[in-house]
MARGUKE-706507 format. One record per residue (C-alpha): residue number from 0; residue in three letters; x, y, z. Coordinates in steps of 0.5 Angstrom, whole numbers, plus 500, padded with zeros to 3 digits. Example, Ala and Ser with C-alpha at 12.3 -4.5 7.8 and 13.67 -1.06 7.14 Angstrom:
   num   residuo     u     v     w
     0       Ala   525   491   516
     1       Ser   527   498   514
***
This chain:
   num   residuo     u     v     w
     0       Unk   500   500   500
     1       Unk   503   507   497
     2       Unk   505   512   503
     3       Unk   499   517   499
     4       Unk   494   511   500
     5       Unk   496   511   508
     6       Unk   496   517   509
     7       Unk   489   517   508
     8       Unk   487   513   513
     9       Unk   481   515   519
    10       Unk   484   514   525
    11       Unk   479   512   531
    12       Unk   479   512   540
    13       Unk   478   505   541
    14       Unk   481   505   549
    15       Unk   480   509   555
    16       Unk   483   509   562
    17       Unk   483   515   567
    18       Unk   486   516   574
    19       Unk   483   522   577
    20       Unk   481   525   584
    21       Unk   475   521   582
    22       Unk   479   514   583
    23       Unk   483   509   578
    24       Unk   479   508   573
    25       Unk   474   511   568
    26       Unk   467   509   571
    27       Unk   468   513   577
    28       Unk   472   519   573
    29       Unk   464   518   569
    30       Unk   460   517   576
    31       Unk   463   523   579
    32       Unk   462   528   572
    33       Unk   455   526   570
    34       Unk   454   528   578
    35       Unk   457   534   578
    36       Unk   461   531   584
    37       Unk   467   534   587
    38       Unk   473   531   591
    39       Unk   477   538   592
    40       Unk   481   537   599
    41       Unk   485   543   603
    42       Unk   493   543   600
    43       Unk   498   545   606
    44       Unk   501   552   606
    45       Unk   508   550   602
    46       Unk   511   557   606
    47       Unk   511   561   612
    48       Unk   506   567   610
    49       Unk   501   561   604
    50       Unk   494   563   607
    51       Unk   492   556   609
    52       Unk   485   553   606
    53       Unk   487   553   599
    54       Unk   483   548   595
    55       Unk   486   542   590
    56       Unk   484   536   587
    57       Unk   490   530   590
    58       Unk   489   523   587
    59       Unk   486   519   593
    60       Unk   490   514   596
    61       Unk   487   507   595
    62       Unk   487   510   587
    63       Unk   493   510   588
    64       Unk   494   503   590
    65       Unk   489   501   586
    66       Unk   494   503   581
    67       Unk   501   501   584
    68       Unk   498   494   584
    69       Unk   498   494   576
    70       Unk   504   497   574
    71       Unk   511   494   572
    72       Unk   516   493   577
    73       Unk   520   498   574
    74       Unk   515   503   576
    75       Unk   513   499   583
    76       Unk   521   500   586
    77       Unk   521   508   585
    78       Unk   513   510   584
    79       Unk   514   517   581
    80       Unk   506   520   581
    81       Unk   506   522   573
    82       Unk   510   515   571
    83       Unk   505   511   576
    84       Unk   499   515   573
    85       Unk   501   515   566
    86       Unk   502   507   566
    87       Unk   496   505   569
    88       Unk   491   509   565
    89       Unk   495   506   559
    90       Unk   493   500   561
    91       Unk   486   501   562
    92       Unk   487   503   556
    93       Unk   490   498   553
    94       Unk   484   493   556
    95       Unk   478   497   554
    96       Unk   481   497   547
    97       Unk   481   489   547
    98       Unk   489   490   548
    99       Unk   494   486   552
   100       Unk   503   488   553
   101       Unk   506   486   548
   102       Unk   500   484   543
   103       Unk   502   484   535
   104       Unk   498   492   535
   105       Unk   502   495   540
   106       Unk   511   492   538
   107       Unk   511   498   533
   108       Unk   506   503   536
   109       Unk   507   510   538
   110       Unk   507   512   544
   111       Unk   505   521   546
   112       Unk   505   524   552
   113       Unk   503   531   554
   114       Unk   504   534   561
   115       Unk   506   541   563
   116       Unk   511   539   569
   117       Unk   513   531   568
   118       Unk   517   528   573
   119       Unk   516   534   578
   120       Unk   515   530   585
   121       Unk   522   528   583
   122       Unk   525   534   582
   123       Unk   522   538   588
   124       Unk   524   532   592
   125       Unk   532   533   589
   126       Unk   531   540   590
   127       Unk   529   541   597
   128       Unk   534   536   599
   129       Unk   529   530   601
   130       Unk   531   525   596
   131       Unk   538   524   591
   132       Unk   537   523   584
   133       Unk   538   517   584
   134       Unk   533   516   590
   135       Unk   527   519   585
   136       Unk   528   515   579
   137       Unk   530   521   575
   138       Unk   527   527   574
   139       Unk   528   527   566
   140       Unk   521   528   564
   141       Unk   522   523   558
   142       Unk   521   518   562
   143       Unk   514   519   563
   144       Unk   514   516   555
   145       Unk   519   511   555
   146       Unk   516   508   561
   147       Unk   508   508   558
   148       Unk   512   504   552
   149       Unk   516   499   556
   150       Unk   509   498   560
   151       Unk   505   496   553
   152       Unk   510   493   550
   153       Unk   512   498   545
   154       Unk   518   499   541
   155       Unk   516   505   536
   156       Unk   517   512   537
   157       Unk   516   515   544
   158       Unk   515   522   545
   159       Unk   514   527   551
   160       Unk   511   533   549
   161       Unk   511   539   554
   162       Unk   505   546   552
   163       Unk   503   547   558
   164       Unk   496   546   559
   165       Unk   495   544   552
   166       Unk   499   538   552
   167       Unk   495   532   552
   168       Unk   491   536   546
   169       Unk   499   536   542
   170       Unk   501   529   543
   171       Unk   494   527   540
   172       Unk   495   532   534
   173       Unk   502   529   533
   174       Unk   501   521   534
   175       Unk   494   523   529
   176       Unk   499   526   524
   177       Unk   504   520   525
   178       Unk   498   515   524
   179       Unk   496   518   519
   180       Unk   503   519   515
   181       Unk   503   511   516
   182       Unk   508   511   520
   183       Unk   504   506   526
   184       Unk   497   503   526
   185       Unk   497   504   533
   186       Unk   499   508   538
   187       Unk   498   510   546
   188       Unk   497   517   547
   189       Unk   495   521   553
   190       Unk   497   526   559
   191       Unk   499   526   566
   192       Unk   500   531   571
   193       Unk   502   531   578
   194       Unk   501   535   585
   195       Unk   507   540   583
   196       Unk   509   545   589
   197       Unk   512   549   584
   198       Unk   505   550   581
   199       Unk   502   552   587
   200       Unk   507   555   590
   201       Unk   506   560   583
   202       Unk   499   560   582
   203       Unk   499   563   590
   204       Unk   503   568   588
   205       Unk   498   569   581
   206       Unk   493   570   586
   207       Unk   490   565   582
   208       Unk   488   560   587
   209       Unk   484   560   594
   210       Unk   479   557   598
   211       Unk   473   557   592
   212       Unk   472   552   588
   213       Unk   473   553   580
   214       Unk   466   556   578
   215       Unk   468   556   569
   216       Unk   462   562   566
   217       Unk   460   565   573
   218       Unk   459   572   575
   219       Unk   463   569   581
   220       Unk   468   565   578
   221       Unk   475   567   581
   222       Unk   480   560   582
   223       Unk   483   555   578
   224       Unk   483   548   583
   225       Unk   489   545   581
   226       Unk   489   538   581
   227       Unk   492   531   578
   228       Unk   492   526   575
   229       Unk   492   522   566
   230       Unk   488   521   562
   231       Unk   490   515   556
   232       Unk   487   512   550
   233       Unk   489   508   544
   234       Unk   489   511   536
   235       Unk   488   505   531
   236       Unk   487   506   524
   237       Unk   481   503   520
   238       Unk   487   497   517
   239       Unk   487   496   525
   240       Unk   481   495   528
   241       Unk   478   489   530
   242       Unk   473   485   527
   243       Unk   466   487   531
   244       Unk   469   493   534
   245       Unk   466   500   536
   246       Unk   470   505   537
   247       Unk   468   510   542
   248       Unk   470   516   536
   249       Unk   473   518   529
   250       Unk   478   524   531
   251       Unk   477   529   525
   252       Unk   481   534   527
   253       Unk   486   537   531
   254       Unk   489   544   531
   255       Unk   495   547   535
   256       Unk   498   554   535
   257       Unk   502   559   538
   258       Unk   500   566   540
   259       Unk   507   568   543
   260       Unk   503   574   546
   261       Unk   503   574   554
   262       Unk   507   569   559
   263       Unk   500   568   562
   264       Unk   494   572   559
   265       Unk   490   568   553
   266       Unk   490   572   546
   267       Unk   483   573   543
   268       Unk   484   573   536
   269       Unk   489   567   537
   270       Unk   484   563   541
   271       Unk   479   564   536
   272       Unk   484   563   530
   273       Unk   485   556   533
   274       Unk   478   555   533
   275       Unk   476   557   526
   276       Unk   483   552   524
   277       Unk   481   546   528
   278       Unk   473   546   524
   279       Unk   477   547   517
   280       Unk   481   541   518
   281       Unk   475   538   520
   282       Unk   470   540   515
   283       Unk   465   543   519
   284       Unk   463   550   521
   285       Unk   460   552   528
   286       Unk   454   549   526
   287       Unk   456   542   526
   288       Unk   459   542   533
   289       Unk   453   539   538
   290       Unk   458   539   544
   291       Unk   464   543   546
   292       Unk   468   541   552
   293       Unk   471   547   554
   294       Unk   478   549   557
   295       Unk   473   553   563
   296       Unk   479   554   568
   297       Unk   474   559   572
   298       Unk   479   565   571
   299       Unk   477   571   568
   300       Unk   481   572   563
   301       Unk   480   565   560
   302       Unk   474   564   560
   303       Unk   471   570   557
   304       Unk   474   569   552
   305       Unk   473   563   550
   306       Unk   466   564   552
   307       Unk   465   570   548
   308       Unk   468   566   542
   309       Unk   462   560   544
   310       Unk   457   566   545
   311       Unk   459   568   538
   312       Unk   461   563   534
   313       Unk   457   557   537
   314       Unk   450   559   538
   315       Unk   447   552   538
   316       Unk   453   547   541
   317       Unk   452   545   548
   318       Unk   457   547   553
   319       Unk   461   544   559
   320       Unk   466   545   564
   321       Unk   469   539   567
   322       Unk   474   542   572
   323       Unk   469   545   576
   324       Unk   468   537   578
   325       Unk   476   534   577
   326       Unk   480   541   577
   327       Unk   485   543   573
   328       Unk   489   537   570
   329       Unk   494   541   567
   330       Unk   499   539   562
   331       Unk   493   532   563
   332       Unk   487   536   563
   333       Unk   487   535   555
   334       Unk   487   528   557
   335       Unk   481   529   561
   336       Unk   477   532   556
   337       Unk   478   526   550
   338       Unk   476   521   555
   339       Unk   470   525   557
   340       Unk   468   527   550
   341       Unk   468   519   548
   342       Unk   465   517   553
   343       Unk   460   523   552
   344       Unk   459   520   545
   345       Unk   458   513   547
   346       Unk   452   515   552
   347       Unk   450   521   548
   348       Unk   450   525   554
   349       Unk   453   531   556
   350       Unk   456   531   564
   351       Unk   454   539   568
   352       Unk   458   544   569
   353       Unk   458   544   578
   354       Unk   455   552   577
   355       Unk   449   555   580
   356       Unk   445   556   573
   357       Unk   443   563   576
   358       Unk   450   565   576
   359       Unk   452   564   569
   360       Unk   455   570   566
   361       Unk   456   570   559
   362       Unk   450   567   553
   363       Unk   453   561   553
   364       Unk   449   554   553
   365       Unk   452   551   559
   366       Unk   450   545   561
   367       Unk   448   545   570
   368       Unk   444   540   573
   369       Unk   443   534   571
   370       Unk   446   530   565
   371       Unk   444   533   558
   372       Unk   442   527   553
   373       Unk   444   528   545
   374       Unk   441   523   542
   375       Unk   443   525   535
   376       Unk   450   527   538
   377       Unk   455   527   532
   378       Unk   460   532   534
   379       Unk   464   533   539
   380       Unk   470   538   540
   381       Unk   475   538   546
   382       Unk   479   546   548
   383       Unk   486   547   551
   384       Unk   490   552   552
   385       Unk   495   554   556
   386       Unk   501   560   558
   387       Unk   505   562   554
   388       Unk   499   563   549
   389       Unk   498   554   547
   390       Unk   492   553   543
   391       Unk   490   546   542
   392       Unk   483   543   540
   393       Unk   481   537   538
   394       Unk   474   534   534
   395       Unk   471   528   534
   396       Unk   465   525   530
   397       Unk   460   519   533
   398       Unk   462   513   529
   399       Unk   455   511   530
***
């Protein structure tokens, strides 16, 4: 088969995994979405002078053990969070897609992962004097990706790709384009994040974060929640797909920018550009989106932003936040956003935004309350952006 015959190939999601402050596992992270249920904890004060009783979003124990119970010895002898969620999402992954390490599919799969911050635990742990280098594991943020590749029994290409916020959409935008150049017929792809004291400690100092939940598309709306975590799917093309398999999506389309603007305030015009670029991939107009899986940080800046462009652009789409009821993932919340746009897909419901609907600001069709079923769900669109002026979006069409 020619590289051009290839290169034409549809690409599909046919396995999801997920660990969240929900717990290990997608059908908690669905539960706790579609019930607009929260698990925000208080996070210790880092530093003499850090007013206590800020909120976050930490991975609980038992998740955490739940997945330590399931990664390789490797990761099991110096469990650093990102490698230890990253691992264990990619194998729920590979168990929903009907994959097992080391299957035929996965010897030359590729394997993209985004975080913001990679293998933080460690570095902060060599840099406060808590651990030595070799007492982590390592902090080389390339390891995330290569240990993702070990666990699966992948021996293709391996990236670790850092945008900030928009990682998770980035990796998936470079493992479609390697899909699609028939480079792989598989590939694992995702993001993860975990609790960093760098993050918390510059996000105070922003002034970016209290004692309030994130309220994204509220009058009241004033914090980010930050939270970790990963999410992880499989990519296969059509020549890949089981016999009888239903992928949960198509990936139509995803596009990523940069707006090289401002260290931290959104550019308008950047963020609309990348919208109207990702529907031109896709060959859709506005109209055509169903549903849209916000950025929605709860931050002024950012949300009325990308709610005007919504307001403006997407009349018709039905909107939703789900930081308001995981937090913030960071470099994973891309991640979060896939999962929940297939499981959307496969439902043909669209989780709430955890917001009083009397406090929305902008006139956007945001989602609040109950679950909104979409029976004719066909498009699906998942936002995000990060500092230093990162776009990505990708879109998803129903397969059925």
């Amino acid at each position: 088969m020619s590289q051009v015959d290839r290169g034409a190939a549809r690409v599909f999601i046919t396995g999801l995994g997920v660990i969240s402050p929900a717990g290990a596992g997608v059908d908690p992270f669905w539960a706790d979405l579609c019930a607009g249920r929260s698990r925000f904890e208080e996070l210790p004060p880092l530093y003499a002078g850090m007013k206590p009783g800020i909120l976050g979003g930490r991975v609980p124990r038992e998740a955490r053990e739940t997945a330590l119970a399931q990664v390789d010895a490797v990761t099991r002898e110096q469990p650093r969070a990102a490698s230890l969620f990253a691992e264990f999402a990619a194998l729920e992954a590979l168990r929903d897609a009907g994959l097992t390490p080391g299957d035929a599919a996965l010897r030359d799969a590729v394997v993209c992962v985004g975080s913001s911050d990679g293998q933080a635990e460690a570095l902060e742990d060599v840099v406060a004097g808590r651990k030595d280098n070799a007492g982590t594991g390592g902090f080389a943020s390339y390891s995330i990706a290569q240990g993702v590749a070990r666990t699966v029994g992948a021996s293709g290409p391996a990236y670790l790709l850092q945008s900030t916020c928009a990682s998770a959409n980035v990796a998936l935008s470079c493992a479609l384009e390697m899909l699609r150049a028939g480079i792989a017929d598989t590939a694992v792809v995702g993001g993860c994040d975990p609790y960093s004291e760098k993050n918390i400690i510059g996000f105070n100092t922003l002034q970016a974060i209290g004692p309030k939940p994130c309220k994204p598309f509220t009058k009241g709306r004033r914090f980010v929640t930050p939270s970790e975590g990963s999410g992880m799917f499989v990519l296969q093309t059509e020549r890949a797909l089981r016999p009888g398999a239903t992928p949960y999506a198509e990936v139509l389309a995803t596009a990523i920018s940069n707006d090289a603007s401002h260290p931290t305030a959104p550019d308008r015009e950047g963020v609309a550009a990348c919208h109207r670029r990702s529907l031109d991939e896709a060959g859709l107009t506005a109209d055509d989106i169903d549903v849209i899986f916000a950025h929605g940080t709860g931050s002024r800046a950012n949300d009325t932003i990308e709610g005007g462009i919504f307001a403006e652009r997407y009349p018709r789409a039905a909107v939703t936040a789900i930081k308001s009821t995981i937090g913030h993932l960071m470099g994973a919340a891309g991640a979060a956003g896939v999962v929940a746009a297939c499981l959307a897909l496969r439902h043909r419901q669209v989780p709430p935004t955890a917001v009083d609907p009397d406090d929305i600001e902008l006139d956007i069709n945001l989602v609040t309350g109950e679950p909104l079923a979409v029976p004719d769900l066909r498009h699906v669109q998942n936002n995000a952006f990060g500092f230093g002026g990162n776009n990505a979006i990708s879109i998803f069409r129903s397969v059925s």
